[in-house]
DOTI-627639 format. One record per residue: residue number from 1; x, y, z negated of N, C-alpha, C in turn; residue in one letter. Coordinates in nm, 2 decimals. Example, Ala and Ser with C-alpha at 12.3 -4.5 7.8 and 13.67 -1.06 7.14 Angstrom:
REM residues 2
   pos     n.xx     n.yy     n.zz    ca.xx    ca.yy    ca.zz     c.xx     c.yy     c.zz   code
     1     1.32    -0.57    -0.78     1.23    -0.45    -0.78     1.32    -0.33    -0.78      A
     2     1.28    -0.22    -0.71     1.37    -0.11    -0.71     1.29     0.00    -0.79      S
//
This chain:
REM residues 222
   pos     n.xx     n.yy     n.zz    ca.xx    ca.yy    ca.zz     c.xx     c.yy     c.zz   code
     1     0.71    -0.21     9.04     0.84    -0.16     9.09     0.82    -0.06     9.20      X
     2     0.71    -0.11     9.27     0.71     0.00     9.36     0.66     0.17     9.28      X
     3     0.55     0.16     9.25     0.53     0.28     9.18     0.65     0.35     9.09      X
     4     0.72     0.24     9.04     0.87     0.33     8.97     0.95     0.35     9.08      X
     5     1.01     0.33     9.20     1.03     0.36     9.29     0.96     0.51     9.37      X
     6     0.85     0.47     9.42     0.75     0.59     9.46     0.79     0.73     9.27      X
     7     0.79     0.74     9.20     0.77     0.84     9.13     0.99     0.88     9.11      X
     8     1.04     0.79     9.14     1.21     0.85     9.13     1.24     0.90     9.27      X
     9     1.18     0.85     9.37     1.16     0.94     9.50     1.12     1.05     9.47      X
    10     0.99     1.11     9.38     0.92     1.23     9.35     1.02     1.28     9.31      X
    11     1.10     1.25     9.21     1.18     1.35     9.13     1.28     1.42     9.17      X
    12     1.32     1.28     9.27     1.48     1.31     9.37     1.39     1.46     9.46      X
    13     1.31     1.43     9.53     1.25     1.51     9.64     1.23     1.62     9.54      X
    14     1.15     1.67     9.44     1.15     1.81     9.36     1.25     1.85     9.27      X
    15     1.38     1.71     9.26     1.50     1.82     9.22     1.57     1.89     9.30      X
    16     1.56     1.82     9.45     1.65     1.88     9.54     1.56     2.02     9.57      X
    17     1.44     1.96     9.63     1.37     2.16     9.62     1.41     2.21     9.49      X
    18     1.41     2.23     9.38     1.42     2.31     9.29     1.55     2.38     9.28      X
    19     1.61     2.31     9.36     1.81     2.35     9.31     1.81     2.46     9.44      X
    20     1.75     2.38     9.56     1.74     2.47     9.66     1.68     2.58     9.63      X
    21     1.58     2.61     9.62     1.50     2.72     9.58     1.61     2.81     9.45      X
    22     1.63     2.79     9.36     1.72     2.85     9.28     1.86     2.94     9.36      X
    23     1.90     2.84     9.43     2.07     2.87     9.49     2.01     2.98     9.60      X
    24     1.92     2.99     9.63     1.89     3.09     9.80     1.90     3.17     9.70      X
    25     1.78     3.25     9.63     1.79     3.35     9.57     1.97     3.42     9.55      X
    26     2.04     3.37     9.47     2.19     3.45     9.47     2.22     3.44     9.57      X
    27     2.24     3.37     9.65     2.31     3.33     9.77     2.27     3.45     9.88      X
    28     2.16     3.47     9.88     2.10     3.55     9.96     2.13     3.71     9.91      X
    29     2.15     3.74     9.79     2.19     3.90     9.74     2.33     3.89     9.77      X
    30     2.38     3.78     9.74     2.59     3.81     9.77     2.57     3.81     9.92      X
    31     2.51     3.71    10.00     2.54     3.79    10.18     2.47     3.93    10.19      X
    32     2.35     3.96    10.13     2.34     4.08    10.21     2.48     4.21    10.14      X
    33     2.48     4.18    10.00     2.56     4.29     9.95     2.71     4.28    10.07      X
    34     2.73     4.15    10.07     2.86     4.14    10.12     2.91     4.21    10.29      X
    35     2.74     4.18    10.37     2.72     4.23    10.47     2.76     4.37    10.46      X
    36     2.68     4.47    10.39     2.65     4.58    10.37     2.78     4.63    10.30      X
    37     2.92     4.55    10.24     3.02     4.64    10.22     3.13     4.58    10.38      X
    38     3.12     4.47    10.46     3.17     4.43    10.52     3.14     4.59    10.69      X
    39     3.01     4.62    10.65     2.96     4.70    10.78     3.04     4.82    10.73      X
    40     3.07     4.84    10.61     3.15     5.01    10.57     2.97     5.09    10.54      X
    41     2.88     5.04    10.55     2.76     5.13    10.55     2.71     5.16    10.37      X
    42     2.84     5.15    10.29     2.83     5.15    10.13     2.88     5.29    10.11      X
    43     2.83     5.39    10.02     2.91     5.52     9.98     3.00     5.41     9.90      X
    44     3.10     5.52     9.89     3.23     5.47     9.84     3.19     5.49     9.66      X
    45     3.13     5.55     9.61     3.10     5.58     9.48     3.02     5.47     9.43      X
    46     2.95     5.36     9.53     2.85     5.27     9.54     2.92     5.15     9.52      X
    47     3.03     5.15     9.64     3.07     5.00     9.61     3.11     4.93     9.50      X
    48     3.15     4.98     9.42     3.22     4.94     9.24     3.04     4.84     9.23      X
    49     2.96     4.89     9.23     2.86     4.83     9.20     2.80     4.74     9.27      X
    50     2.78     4.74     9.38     2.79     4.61     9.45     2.87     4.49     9.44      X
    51     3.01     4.50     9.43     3.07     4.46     9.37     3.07     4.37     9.29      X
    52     3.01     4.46     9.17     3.00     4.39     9.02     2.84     4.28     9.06      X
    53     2.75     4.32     9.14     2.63     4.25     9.18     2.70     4.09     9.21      X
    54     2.82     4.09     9.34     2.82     3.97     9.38     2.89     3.90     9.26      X
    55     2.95     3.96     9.18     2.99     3.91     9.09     2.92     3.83     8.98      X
    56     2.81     3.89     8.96     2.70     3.80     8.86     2.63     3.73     8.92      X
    57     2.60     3.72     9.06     2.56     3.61     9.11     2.60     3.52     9.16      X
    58     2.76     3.49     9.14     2.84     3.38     9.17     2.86     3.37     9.01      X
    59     2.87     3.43     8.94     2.85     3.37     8.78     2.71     3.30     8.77      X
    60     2.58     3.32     8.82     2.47     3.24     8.81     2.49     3.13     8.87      X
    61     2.53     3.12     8.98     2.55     3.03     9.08     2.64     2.88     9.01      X
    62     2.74     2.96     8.92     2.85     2.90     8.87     2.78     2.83     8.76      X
    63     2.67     2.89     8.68     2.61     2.84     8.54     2.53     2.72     8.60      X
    64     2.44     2.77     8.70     2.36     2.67     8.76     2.39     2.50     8.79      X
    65     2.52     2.55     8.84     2.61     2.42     8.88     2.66     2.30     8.78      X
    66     2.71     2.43     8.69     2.75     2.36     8.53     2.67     2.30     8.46      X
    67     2.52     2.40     8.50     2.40     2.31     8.39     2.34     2.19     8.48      X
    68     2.38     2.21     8.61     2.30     2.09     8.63     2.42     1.95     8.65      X
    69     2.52     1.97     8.62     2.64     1.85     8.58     2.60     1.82     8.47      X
    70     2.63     1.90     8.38     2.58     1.88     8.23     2.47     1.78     8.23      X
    71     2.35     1.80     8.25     2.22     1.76     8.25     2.25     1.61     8.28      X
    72     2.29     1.59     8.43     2.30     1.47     8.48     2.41     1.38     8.41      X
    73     2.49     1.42     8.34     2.59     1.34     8.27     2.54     1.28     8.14      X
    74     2.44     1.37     8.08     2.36     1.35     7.96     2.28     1.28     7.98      X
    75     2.21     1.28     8.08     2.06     1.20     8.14     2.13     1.05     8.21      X
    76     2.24     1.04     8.23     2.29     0.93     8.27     2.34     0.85     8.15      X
    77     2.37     0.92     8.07     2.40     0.81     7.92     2.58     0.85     7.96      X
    78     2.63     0.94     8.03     2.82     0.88     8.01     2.85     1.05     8.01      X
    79     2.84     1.05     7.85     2.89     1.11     7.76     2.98     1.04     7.64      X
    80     3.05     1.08     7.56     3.14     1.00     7.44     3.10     1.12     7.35      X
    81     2.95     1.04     7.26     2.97     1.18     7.13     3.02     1.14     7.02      X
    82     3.10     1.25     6.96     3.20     1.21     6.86     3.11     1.26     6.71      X
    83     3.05     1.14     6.62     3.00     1.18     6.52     3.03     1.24     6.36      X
    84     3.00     1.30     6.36     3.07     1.38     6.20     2.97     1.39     6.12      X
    85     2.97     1.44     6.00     2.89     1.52     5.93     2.87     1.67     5.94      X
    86     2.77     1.72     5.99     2.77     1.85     6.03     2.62     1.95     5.91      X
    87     2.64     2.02     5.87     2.56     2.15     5.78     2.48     2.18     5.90      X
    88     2.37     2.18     5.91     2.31     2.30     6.05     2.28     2.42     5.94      X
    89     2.32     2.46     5.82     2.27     2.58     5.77     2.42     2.61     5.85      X
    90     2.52     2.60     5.81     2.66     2.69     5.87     2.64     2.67     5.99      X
    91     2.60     2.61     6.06     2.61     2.54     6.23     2.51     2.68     6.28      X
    92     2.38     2.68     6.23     2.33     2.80     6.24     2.36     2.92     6.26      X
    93     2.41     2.92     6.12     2.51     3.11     6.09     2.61     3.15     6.20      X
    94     2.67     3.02     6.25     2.82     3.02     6.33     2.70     3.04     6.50      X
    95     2.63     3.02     6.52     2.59     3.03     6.66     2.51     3.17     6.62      X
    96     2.42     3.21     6.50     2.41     3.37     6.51     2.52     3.41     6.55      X
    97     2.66     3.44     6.49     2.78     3.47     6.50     2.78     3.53     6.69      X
    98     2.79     3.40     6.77     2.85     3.40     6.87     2.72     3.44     6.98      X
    99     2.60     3.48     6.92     2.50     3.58     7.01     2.51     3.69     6.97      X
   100     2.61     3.76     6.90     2.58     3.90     6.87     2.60     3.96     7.02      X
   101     2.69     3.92     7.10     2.66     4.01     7.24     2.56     4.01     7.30      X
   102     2.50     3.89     7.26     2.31     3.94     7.39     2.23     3.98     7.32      X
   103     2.23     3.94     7.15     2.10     4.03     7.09     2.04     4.13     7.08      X
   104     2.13     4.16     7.10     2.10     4.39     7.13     2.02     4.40     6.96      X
   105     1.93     4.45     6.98     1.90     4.48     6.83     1.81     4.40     6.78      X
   106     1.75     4.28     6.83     1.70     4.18     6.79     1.76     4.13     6.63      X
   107     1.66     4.09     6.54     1.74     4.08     6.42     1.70     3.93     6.40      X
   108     1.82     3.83     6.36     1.81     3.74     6.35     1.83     3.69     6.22      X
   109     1.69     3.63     6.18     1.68     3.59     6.02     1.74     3.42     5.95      X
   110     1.80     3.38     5.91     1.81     3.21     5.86     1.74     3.23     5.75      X
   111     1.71     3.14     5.71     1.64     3.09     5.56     1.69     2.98     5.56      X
   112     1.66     2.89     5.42     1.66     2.76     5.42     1.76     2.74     5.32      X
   113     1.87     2.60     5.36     1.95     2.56     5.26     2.05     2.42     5.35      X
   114     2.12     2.43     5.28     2.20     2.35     5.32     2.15     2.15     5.38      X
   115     2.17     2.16     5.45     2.13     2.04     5.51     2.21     1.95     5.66      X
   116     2.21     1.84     5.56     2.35     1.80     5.63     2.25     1.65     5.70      X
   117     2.37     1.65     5.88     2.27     1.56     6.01     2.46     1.46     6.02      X
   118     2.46     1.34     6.09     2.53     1.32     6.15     2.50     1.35     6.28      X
   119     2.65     1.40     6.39     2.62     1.49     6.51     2.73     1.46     6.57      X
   120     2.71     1.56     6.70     2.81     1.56     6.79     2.80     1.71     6.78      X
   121     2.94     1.81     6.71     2.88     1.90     6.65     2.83     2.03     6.81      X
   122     2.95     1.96     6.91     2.98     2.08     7.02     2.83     2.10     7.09      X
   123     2.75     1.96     7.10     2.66     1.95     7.16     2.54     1.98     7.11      X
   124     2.54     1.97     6.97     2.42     2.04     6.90     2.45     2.16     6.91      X
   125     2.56     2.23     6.92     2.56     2.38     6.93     2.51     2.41     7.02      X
   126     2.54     2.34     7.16     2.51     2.36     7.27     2.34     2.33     7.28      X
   127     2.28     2.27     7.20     2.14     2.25     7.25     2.05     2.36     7.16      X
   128     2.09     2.42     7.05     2.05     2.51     6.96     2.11     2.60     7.02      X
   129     2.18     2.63     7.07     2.24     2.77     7.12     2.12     2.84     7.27      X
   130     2.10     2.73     7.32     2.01     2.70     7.45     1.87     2.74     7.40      X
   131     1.87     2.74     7.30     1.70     2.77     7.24     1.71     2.88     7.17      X
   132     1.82     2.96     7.11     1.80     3.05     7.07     1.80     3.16     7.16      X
   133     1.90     3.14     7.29     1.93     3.19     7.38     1.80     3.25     7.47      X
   134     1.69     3.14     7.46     1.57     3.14     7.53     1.47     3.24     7.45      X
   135     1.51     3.24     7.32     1.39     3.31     7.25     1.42     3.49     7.24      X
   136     1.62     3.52     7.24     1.65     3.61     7.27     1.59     3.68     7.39      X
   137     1.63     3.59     7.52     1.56     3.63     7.63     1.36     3.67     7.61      X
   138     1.34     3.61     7.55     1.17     3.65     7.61     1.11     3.72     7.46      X
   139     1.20     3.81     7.41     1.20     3.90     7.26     1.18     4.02     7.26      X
   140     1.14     4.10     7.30     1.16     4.25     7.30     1.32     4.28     7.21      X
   141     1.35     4.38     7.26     1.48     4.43     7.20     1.49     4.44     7.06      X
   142     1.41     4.49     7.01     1.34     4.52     6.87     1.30     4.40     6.78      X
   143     1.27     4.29     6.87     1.20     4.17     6.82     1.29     4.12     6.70      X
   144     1.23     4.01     6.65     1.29     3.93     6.55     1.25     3.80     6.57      X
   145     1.36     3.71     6.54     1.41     3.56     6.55     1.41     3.54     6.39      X
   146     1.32     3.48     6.37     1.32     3.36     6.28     1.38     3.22     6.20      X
   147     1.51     3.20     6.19     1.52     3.05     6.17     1.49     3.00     6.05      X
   148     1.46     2.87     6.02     1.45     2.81     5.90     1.48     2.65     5.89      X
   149     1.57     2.62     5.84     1.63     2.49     5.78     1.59     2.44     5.71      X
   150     1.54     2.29     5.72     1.49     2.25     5.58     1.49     2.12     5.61      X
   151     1.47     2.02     5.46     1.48     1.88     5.45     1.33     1.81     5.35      X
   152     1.26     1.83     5.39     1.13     1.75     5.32     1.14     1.63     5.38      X
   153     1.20     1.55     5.35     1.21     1.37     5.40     1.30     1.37     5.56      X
   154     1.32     1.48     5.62     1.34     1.46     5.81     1.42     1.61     5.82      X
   155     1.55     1.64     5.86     1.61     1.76     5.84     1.52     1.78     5.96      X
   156     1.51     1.94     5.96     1.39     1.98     6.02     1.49     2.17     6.03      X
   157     1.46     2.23     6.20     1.51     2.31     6.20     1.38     2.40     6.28      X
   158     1.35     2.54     6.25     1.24     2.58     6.32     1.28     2.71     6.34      X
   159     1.24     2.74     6.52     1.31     2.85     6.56     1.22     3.00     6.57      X
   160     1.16     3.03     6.53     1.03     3.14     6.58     1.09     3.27     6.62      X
   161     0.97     3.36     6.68     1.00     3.46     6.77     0.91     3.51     6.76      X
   162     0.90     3.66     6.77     0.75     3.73     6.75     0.73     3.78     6.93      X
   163     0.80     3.71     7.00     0.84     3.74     7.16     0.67     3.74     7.23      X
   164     0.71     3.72     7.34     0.56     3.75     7.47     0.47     3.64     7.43      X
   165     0.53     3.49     7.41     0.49     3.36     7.42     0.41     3.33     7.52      X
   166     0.37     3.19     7.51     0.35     3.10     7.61     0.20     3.06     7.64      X
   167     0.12     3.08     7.73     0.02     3.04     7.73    -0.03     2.85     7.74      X
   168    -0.08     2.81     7.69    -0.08     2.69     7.64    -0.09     2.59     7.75      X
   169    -0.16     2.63     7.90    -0.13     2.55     8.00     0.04     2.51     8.07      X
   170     0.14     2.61     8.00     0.23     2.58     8.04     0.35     2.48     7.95      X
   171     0.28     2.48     7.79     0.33     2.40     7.70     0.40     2.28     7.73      X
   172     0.36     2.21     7.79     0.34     2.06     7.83     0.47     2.05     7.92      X
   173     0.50     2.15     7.99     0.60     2.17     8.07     0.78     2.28     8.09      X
   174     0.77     2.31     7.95     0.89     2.41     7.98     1.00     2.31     7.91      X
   175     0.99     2.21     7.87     1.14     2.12     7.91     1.17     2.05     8.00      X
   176     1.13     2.08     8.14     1.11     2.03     8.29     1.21     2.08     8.33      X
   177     1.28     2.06     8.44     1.38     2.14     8.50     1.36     2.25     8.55      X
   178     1.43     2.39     8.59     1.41     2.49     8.64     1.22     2.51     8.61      X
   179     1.13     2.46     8.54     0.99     2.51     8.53     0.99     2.65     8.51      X
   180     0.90     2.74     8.58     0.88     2.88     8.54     0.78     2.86     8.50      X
   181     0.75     2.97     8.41     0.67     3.01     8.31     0.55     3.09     8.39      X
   182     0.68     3.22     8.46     0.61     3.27     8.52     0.63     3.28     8.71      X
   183     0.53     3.30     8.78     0.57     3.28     8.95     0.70     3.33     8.97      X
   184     0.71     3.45     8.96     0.80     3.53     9.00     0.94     3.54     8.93      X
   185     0.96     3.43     8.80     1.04     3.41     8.71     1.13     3.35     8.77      X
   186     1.26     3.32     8.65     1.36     3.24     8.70     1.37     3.09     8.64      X
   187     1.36     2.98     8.71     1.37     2.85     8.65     1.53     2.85     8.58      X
   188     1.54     2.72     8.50     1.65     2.70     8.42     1.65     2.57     8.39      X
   189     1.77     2.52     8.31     1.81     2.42     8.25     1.82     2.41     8.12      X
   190     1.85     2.51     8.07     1.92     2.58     7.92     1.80     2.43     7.80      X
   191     1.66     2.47     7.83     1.57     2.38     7.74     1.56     2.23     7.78      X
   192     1.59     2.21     7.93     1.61     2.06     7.96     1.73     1.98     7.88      X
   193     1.85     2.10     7.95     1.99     2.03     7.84     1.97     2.01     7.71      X
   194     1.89     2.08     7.62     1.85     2.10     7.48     1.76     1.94     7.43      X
   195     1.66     1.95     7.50     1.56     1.83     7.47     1.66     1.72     7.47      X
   196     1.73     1.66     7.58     1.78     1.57     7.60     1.92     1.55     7.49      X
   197     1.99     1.68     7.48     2.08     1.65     7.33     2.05     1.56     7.20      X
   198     1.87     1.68     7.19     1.85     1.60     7.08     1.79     1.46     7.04      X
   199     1.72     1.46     7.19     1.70     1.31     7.18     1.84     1.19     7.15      X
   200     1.96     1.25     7.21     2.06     1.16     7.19     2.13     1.14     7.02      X
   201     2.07     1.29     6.96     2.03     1.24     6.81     1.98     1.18     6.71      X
   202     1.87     1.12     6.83     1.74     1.05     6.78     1.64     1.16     6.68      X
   203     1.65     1.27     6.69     1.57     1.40     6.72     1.45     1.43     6.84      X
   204     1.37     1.50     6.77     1.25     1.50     6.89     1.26     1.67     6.84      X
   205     1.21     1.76     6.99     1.18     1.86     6.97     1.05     1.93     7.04      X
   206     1.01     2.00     6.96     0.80     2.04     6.96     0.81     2.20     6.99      X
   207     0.72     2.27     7.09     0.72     2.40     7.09     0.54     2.43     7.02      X
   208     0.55     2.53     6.97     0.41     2.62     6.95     0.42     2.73     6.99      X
   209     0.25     2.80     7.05     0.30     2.90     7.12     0.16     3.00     7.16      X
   210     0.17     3.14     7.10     0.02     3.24     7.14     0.12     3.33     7.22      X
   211     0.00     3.36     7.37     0.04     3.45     7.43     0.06     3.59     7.30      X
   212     0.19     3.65     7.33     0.17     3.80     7.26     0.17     3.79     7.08      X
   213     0.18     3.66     7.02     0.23     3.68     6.91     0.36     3.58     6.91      X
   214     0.41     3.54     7.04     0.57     3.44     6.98     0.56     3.27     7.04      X
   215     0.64     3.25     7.01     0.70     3.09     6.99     0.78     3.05     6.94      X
   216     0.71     2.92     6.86     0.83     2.87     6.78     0.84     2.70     6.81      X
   217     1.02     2.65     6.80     1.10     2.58     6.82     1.09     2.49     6.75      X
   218     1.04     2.37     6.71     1.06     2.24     6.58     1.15     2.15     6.65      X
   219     1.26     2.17     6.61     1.37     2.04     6.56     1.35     1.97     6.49      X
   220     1.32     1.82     6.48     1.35     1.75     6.38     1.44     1.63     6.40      X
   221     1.49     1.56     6.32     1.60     1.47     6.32     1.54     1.36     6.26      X
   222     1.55     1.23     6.25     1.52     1.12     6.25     1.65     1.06     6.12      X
//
């Protein structure tokens, strides 16, 4: 008891540093911008853009907040998921659909075939959307995403990327909270929320990964 005690103290103590450490960062670009249009020391042709700065950093601020409700509501078990029968080949197609604004020219491939999970459909969007979202980000513009669907005994979804990838000491660790990859990176939730979705599928999910040839995503369902 004690040692499970002593290690939820650990967690409490490096989630509060981690949230802290995240929130300074914005926090600290909206006062100084705010400072600097409050002094009048902004050309007037400048401020529109400042502006638009404190603006995406109260949108991070805002995501941050959301992901980490999210997380803790999921991680606490008091969610209501409503199950259906869901295709992840259309569930797929329908979330390429709704990244065409961040892919830039990233070309996103499906393969596979129809294959049908009982789900919570909003939530698997949300935990596949979180992973695609992650492979967009660390893809060259030019890059290409991979997906493939399939059912050999266990529906099975696999995400690949011909992106930077992951060097293998950090494997073990990027469905952590806010974990960076890299020092000077930005932590997240996007892969914590994702892991924990699928587990409430009774799904387990596996990353592989060479620096400079990619990473790829194994979903599988139970």
């Amino acid at each position: 008891m004690a040692e499970n005690l002593s290690k939820t103290e650990k967690l409490r103590r490096d989630f509060i540093a981690n949230v802290t450490h995240e929130f300074r960062t914005p926090l600290g670009i909206i006062k100084g911008y705010a400072e600097a249009l409050y002094d009048d020391i902004v050309p007037f042709e400048e401020r529109k853009e400042y502006i638009q700065s404190i603006i995406e950093e109260v949108d991070r601020l805002n995501k941050l907040v959301n992901e980490n409700l999210e997380l803790s509501k999921i991680e606490s078990g008091n969610i209501n998921l409503k199950f259906q029968r869901i295709n992840l080949y259309d569930l797929i197609n329908e979330i390429r659909d709704k990244v065409k604004i961040i892919k830039g020219n990233r070309n996103i491939i499906i393969g596979g075939k129809d294959v049908f999970i009982e789900g919570d459909i909003d939530y698997l969007e949300m935990a596949i959307l979180n992973i695609i979202s992650n492979s967009i980000k660390h893809t060259k513009d030019d890059g290409i995403i991979e997906i493939y669907i399939s059912n050999e005994g266990k529906p099975k979804i696999e995400i690949k990327d011909n992106g930077e990838g992951i060097e293998e000491k950090h494997l073990p660790f990027i469905f952590e909270r806010f974990y960076r990859v890299k020092e000077k990176g930005v932590g997240g939730l996007g892969l914590s929320i994702a892991k924990e979705i699928i587990k409430l599928h009774n799904g387990t999910i596996e990353v592989e990964s060479k620096v400079g040839e990619g990473t790829t995503f194994i979903i599988q369902f139970n």
